[in-house]
N, C-alpha and C positions, 0 to 999 in steps of 0.2 A: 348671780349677776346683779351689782346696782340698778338704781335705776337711769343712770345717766348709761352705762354702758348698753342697757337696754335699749333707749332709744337710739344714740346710735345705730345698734344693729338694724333698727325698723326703716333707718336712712340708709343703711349701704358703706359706713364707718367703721371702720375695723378698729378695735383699742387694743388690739396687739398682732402684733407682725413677726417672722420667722427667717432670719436670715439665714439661718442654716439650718440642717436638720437638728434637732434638739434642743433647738435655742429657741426659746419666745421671749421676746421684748416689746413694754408695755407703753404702749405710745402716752405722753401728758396729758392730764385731762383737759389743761392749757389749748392742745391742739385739737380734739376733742372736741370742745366747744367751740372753739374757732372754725371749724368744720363745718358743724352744725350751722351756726349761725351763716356763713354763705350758702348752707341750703335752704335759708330760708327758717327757721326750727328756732324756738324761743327756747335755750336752756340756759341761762343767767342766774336761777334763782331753785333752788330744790323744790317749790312750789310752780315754779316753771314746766320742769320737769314731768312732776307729776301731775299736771294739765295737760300737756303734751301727750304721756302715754293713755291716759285716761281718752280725751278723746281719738287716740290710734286705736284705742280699743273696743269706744260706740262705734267707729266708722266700719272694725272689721266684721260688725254685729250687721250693719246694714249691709254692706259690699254685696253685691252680686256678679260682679265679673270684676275679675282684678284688668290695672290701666293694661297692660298691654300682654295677647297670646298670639303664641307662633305655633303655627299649623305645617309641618313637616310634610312634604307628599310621600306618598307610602307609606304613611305613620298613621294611627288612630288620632282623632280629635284629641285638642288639648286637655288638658286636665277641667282646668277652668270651662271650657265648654262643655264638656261629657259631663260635668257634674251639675248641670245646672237642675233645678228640681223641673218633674214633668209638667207637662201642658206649658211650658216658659215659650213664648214669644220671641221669635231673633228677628231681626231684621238687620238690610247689609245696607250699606251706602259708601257709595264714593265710585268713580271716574272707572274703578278693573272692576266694579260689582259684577258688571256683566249679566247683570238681569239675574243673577242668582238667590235664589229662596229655599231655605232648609225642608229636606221633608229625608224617607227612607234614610236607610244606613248612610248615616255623617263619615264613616272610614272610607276610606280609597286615595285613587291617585287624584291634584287637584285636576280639572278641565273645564267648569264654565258652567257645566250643563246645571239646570236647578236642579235642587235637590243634593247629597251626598258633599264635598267637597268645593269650596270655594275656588274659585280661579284666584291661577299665581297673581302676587301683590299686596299692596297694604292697602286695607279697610277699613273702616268704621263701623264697631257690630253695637248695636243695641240690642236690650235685653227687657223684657218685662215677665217675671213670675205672677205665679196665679194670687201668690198673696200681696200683690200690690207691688212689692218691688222693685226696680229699674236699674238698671245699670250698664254702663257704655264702655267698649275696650278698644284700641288699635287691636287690629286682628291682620299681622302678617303671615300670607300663607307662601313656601319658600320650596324651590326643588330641595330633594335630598340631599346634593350634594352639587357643587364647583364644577364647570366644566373641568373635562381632565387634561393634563398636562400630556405632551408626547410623550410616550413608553422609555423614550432616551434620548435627549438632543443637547449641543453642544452651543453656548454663547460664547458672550463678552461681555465683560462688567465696567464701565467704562465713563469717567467723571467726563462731560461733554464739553464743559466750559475749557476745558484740559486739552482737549483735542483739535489745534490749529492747520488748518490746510493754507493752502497760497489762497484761498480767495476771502478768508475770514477775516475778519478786522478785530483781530487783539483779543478775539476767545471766541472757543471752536460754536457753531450756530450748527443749526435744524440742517442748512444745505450738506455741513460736514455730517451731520448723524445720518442724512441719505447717501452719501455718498459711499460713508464708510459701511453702512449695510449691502448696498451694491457690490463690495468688492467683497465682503466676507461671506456675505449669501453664495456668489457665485464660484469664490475661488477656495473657500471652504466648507463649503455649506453647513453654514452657521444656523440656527434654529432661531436664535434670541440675541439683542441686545439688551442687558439693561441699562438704563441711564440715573445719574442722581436726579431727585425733584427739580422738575423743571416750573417749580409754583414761582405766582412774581411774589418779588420781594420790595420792602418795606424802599424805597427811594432813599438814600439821605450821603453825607458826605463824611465819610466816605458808608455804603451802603455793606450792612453787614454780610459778606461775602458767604457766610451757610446756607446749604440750598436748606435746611432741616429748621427753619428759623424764617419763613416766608409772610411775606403778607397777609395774601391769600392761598389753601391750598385747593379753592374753587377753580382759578383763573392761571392760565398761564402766564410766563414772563415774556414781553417783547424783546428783550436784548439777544433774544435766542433767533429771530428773527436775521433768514439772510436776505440781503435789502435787494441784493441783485432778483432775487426769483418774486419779489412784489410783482402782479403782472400789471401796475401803473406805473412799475419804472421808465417803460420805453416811452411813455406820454408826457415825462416828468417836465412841467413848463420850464424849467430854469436848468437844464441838463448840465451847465459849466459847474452852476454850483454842487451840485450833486456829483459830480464828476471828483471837484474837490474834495470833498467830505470823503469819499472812496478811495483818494490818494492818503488823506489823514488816518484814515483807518489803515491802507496800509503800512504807515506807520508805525503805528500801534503794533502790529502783526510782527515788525523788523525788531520791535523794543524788546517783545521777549522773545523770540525765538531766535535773534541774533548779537542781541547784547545783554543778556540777562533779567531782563524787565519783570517784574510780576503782572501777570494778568492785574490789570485794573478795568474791574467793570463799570467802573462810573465813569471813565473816559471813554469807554466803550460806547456806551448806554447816550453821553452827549453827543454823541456822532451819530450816531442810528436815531436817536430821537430828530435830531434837525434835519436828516434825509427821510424820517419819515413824515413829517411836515411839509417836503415838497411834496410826497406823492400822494398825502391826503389833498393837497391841493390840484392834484392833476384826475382829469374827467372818467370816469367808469363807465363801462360797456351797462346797456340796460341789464343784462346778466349778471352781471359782479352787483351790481347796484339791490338788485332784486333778491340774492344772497345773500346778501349784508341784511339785509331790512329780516328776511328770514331766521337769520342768527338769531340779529337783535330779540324778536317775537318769541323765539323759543327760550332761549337763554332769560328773557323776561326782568324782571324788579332786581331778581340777585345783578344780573348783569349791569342794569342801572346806576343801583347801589357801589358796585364794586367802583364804574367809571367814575362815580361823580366825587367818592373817596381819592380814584389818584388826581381828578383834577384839583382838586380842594390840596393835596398834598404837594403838588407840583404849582400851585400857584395859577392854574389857568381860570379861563371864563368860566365859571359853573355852565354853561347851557353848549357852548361851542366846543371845550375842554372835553366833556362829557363823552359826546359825540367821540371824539377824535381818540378816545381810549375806549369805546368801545369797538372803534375800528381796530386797533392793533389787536385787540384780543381775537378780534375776528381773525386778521390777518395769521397771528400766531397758531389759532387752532387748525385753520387753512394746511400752513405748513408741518405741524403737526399731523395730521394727517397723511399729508403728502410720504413724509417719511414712515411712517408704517405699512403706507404702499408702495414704496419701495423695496420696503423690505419683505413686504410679501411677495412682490413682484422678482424678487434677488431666489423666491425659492423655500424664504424661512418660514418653520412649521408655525412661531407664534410669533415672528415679530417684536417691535421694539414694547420693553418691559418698563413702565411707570413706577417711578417710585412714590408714594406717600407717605410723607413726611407726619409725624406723631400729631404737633399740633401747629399753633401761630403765631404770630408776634405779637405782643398785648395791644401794640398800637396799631397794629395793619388793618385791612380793608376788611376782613373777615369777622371781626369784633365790631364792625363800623353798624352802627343801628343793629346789632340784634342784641337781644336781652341773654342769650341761651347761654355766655359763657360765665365763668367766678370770676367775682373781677378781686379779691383779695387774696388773693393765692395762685403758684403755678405749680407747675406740674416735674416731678424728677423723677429719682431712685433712692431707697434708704440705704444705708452704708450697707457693703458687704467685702467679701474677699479681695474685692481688686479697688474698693476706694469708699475708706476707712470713714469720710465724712460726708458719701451720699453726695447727690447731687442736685442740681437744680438748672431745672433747660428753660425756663425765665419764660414757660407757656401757659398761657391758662385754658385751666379746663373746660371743657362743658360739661354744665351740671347736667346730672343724671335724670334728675326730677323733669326739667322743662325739657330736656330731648325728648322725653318717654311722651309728656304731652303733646308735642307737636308730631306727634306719629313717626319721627327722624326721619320729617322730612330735610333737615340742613343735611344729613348725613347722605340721605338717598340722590341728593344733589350735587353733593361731591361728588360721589362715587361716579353715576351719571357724568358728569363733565367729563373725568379722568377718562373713564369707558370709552369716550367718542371716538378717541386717538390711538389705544393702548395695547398691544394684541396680548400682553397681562399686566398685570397689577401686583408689585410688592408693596407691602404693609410695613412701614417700621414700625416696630416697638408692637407686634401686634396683640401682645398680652394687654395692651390697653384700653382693646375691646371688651373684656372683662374687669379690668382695675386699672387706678390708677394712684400714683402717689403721691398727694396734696401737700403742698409746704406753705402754710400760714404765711403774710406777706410779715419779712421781720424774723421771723425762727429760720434756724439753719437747716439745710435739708437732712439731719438729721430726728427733727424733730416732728417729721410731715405723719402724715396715716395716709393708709390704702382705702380708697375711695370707690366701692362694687358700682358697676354697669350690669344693665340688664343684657349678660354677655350672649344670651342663647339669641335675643331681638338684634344683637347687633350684627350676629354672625347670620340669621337670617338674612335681616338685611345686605348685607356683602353677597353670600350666594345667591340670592335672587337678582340683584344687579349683573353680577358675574355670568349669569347666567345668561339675560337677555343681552348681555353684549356678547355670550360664547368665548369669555375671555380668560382663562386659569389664573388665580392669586396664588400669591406666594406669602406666608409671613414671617419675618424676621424674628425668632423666636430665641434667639443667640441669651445667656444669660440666667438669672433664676427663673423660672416658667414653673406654674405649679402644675403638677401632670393632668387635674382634671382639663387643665386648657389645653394642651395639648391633643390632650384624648378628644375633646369638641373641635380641635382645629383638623383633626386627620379626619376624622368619622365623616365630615362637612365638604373636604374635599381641599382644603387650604395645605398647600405642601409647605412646610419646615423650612428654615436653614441652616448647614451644616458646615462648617468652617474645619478644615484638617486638621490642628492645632488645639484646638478644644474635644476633640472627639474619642476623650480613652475612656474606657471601665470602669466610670466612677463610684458604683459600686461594687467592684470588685476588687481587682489588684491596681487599677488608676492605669496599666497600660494602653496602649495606642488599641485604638478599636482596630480590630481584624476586619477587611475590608468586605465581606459577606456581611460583619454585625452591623453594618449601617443601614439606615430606614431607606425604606425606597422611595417613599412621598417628600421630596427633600431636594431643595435647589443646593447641590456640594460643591464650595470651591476652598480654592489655600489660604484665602485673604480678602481684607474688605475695606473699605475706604480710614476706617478709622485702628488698620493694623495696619503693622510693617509691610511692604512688598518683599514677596517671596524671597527674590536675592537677600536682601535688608537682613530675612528674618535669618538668611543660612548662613550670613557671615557676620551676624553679630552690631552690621552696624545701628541697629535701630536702640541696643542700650549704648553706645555711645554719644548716638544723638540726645536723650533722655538726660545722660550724663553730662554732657555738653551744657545743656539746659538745665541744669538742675533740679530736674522732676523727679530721680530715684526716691525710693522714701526707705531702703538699704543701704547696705556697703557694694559699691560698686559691683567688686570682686567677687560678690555673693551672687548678686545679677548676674553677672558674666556667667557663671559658674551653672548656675541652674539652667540660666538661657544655652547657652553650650549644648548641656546634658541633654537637655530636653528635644534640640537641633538633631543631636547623635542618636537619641533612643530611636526617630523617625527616619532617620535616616538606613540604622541598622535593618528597622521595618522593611522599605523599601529595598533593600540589598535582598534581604531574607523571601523576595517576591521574584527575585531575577533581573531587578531592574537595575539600569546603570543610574550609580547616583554620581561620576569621576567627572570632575569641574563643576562650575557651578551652574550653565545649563542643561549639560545633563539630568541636573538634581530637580532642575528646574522641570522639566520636561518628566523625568522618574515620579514627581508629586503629583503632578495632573494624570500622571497615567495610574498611578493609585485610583485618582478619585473614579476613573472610569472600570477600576474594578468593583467598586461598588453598585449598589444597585438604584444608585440615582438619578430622578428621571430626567433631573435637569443638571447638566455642569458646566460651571462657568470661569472663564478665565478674565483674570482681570487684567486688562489692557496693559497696564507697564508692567506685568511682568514678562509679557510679548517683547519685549526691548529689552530686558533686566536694568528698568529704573527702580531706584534703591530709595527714591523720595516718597514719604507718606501722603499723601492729599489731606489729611485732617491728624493732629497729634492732640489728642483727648488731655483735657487739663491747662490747654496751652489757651493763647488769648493772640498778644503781638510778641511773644518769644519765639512763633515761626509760622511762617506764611499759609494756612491755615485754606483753603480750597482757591488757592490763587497761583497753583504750578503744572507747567505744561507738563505734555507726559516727554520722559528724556529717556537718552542712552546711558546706559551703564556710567558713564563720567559727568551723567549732569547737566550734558548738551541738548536742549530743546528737539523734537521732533516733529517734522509738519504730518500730515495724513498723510501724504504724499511719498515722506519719506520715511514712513512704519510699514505703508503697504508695501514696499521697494525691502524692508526689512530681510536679509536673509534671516536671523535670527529669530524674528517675527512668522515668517514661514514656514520654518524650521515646526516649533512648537504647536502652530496652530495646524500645519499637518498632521503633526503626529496625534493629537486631539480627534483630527477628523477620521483619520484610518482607525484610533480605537476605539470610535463613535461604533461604527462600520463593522466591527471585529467582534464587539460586545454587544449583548444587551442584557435587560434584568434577569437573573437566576427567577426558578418560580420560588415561590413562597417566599420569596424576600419578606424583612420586616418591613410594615409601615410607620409605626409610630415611634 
């Protein structure tokens, strides 16, 4: 190994990458250094270099505790801690010490008590050996594993902005995610919703419509806010104008759900922003008032920071501006709430499912005053089987170095926020708690490297959050995953996802997984926001759209032909189980009752295939060649759907019945696989 590749490795830089099995590709040393150098690391000059390792190698001569150990409960001490030389001095600090002080057998479960085992949390351990030495670590100590998931329950996967009722103004809000919990808790008894990232986003004209692409993903968005359930609506000083505003919105609601309209959330967002301005002007009960000031205290400096970014971005008074956004955040986490009590209250085992989005937008509030992210580089995928030149999601990373110092605490804050609302947590792109793929600002995403996290600290930290809110994660693990992540993602307690479509032999003969061989720690559904809807996918129209558009990177006829095949080998599956696959909801309806023969603890149906809408919510690759998370959920021909009238759905009924009776009829074989 050089010695430039060498330091590398001592940062977390990978200089060669594995797209497939047998295939290693040697990333530039171009990127390489470029790397390097936003982690801070002087490599410019071969005498650079060998400065660099040289002093990595006095520091590992002094080190006495490496920056940061994870303490497993029911695990022996860490490495790093069990090996320190005898007579070494610990001492603990920080807010969860707990009055705790080392003595007797360090192994056991955590609990507080001095002596043995630190109580659950992140710490501060100092260290001093007898020969002088000193040295300080985060020390997070973490349950075994994720709360658990129910044994078997049944959701709904469901883009929220998508879901219009008669009371919503021009894209579905919080009142429609209670609502629609309400009805599916009691009339199917539904376990989970999940929803897309509900983080705010970046303001602008027009505002970039991806929830996966937010501002912040500390803070929620106000435009999810339904204006009617504010409870200073009814005081509101100026009630005609507010009255107005509520007619203009519905409006909005008439544009697309009756003439074809695309969701527009910045017409949305200017309607709800100026009725939220009467009602921050209208008087609060000393209650509300005494809760606000509460938030505010808790929520603290981030919260500050985040307001005083949207005010500076929207043009208001820094001081009164301020104020007035971190009211809606209040207001939004409010109703956030509200709806997951509702849906607990509907019956469901876990309530409505959070999504978290990967990273942020370089300009958003999340970047705003902290040092911790790269600012010359974002964040992708290197090329592989489905796109030959890699990508790039235009995010930047946080560096690994300055998380690890500030004990992750940005991380543990996140997490926290989401937790308040969440009855679970999905994780996109969850392999990015371990790596991530850096693209030099300028180089093409194929030319990025994989950039290591201190994966075991970060996964600590997840379960331990997860925990004190009692809340099961899920991660989005769809993709190349390298198996040791996997194998730390199940062991930890974090369930998988498993998509129909993707799920055959691939080491074997490439067949359709037999529905016993699927894992059981695994949220299973047909489809996902950035694939076809199930119809779409059985009749082919999703390569005509493509085709339509220009995206093939084939001959049509080859597309067609494979996609076909592919349609009929699942299909054949599904016949070969006894199931009716004759029309296309039957077929519809035969694929979910698959996934419920496996031993999945979670499965989810994703909303318009409840209708058999055939439109994508997101067509990967695309930009303004198609309407891209700005369509309502419709019927079969394309026709808008209110809540109102999906709940009224025969067709919708149909399926989600039949869902609930083989919830009921089934549960996991034992010995299912997990991983």
């Amino acid at each position: 190994m050089d010695d430039l590749a060498r330091l590398a490795a001592l940062h977390g830089v990978a200089t060669t990458y594995q797209p497939a099995e047998g295939v290693t590709v040697r990333v530039p040393e171009a990127t390489v250094m470029a790397v390097l150098r936003e982690l801070g690391v002087d490599c410019d000059t071969p005498q650079a270099v060998r400065g660099q390792l040289a002093e990595a190698d006095r520091e590992a001569e002094r080190r006495l505790l490496p920056p940061v150990l994870v303490w497993w409960a029911g695990s022996p001490p860490p490495a790093g801690l069990a090996e320190l030389p005898p007579g070494t001095r610990i001492r603990l600090e920080g807010d969860e010490a707990g009055g705790w002080s080392p003595g007797g057998d360090p192994a056991g479960d955590p609990g507080g008590s001095p002596g043995g085992v630190p109580p659950l949390g992140v710490h501060r351990l100092s260290a001093e050996a007898p020969d002088g030495r000193t040295g300080a670590a985060t020390l997070i100590v973490a349950p075994e594993r994720a709360p658990a998931a129910p044994d078997r329950a049944h959701g709904l996967l469901v883009q929220l902005y998508s879901l219009l009722s008669e009371q919503s103004w021009g894209m579905g809000d919080l009142g429609d995610l209670a609502a629609l919990a309400r009805w599916a808790g009691r009339t199917h008894d539904i376990g989970f919703i999940q929803v897309n990232p509900l983080h705010a986003a970046v303001p602008g004209t027009p505002t970039d419509p991806s929830p996966y692409r937010p501002s912040s993903r500390r803070f929620p968005d106000p435009v999810h806010l339904r204006i009617e359930d504010v409870p200073e609506h009814a005081a509101c000083p100026d009630p005609g104008a507010l009255a107005e505003l509520a007619a203009r919105g519905g409006e909005l609601r008439r544009e697309v759900l009756e003439k074809g309209a695309l969701i527009d959330r910045d017409a949305v967002w200017a309607l709800k922003r100026a009725a939220l301005e009467l009602l921050y002007a209208a008087p609060r009960t000393p209650e509300r008032e005494a809760a606000y000031r509460e938030f505010c205290a808790e929520q603290g400096a981030e919260l500050d920071l985040h307001a005083t970014w949207c005010a500076g971005h929207a043009g208001d008074d820094p001081r009164a501006g301020a104020d007035f956004h971190r009211w809606l955040v209040w207001l939004t986490d409010t109703q956030l709430r509200a709806a997951q009590e509702a849906a607990r209250d509907a019956g469901m085992a876990v309530g409505i499912v959070h999504d978290l989005a990967v990273g942020v937008h370089p300009k958003g509030s999340d970047t705003f005053g902290l040092p911790l992210y790269a600012k010359h580089v974002s964040v992708g995928a290197p090329p592989d089987a489905f796109n030959a030149r890699g990508q790039d999601w235009s995010l930047p990373p946080w560096r690994p170095d300055l998380l690890a110092d500030s004990g992750y605490a940005p991380f543990r804050a996140l997490l926290r926020g989401v937790f308040r609302y969440a009855g679970a947590l999905r994780i996109d792109h969850v392999m990015g708690l371990f790596r991530l793929w850096w693209i030099p600002e300028g180089a093409p995403p194929a030319e990025g490297a994989y950039v290591s996290y201190d994966g075991e600290a970060m996964l600590a930290i997840l379960v331990l959050e997860s925990h004190r809110a009692g809340a099961p994660v899920i991660g989005e693990d769809l993709g190349t995953v390298e198996p040791r992540v996997r194998r730390a993602l199940a062991r930890r307690g974090v369930l998988g996802t498993s998509v129909l479509w993707f799920e055959r032999d691939w080491a074997g003969d490439g067949q359709p997984l037999a529905p016993e061989a699927w894992r059981s720690d695994c949220l299973a559904t047909a489809t996902t926001h950035d694939l076809p809807p199930t119809a779409a996918k059985l009749a082919g129209a999703h390569v005509e759209l493509r085709e339509r558009l220009g995206l093939l990177t084939r001959p049509p006829e080859q597309e067609r032909a494979e996609d076909a095949a592919d349609t009929a080998q699942w299909l054949d599956v599904l016949e070969g189980l006894g199931l009716d696959t004759k029309g296309e909801e039957a077929a519809v309806r035969a694929l979910y009752g698959f996934l419920l023969r496996t031993p999945a603890r979670l499965v989810g149906v994703w909303l318009p295939d409840a209708v058999g809408d055939r439109r994508p919510q997101n067509l990967p690759g695309t930009w303004d060649q198609y309407p891209n998370w700005r369509l309502p959920v419709a019927d079969p021909a394309g026709r808008p759907l209110t809540l109102e009238a999906l709940t009224a759905s025969p067709r919708a009924n149909a399926l989600l019945g039949a869902v609930r009776e083989g919830v009921r009829a089934r549960t996991a074989p034992p010995g299912a696989r997990r991983v």
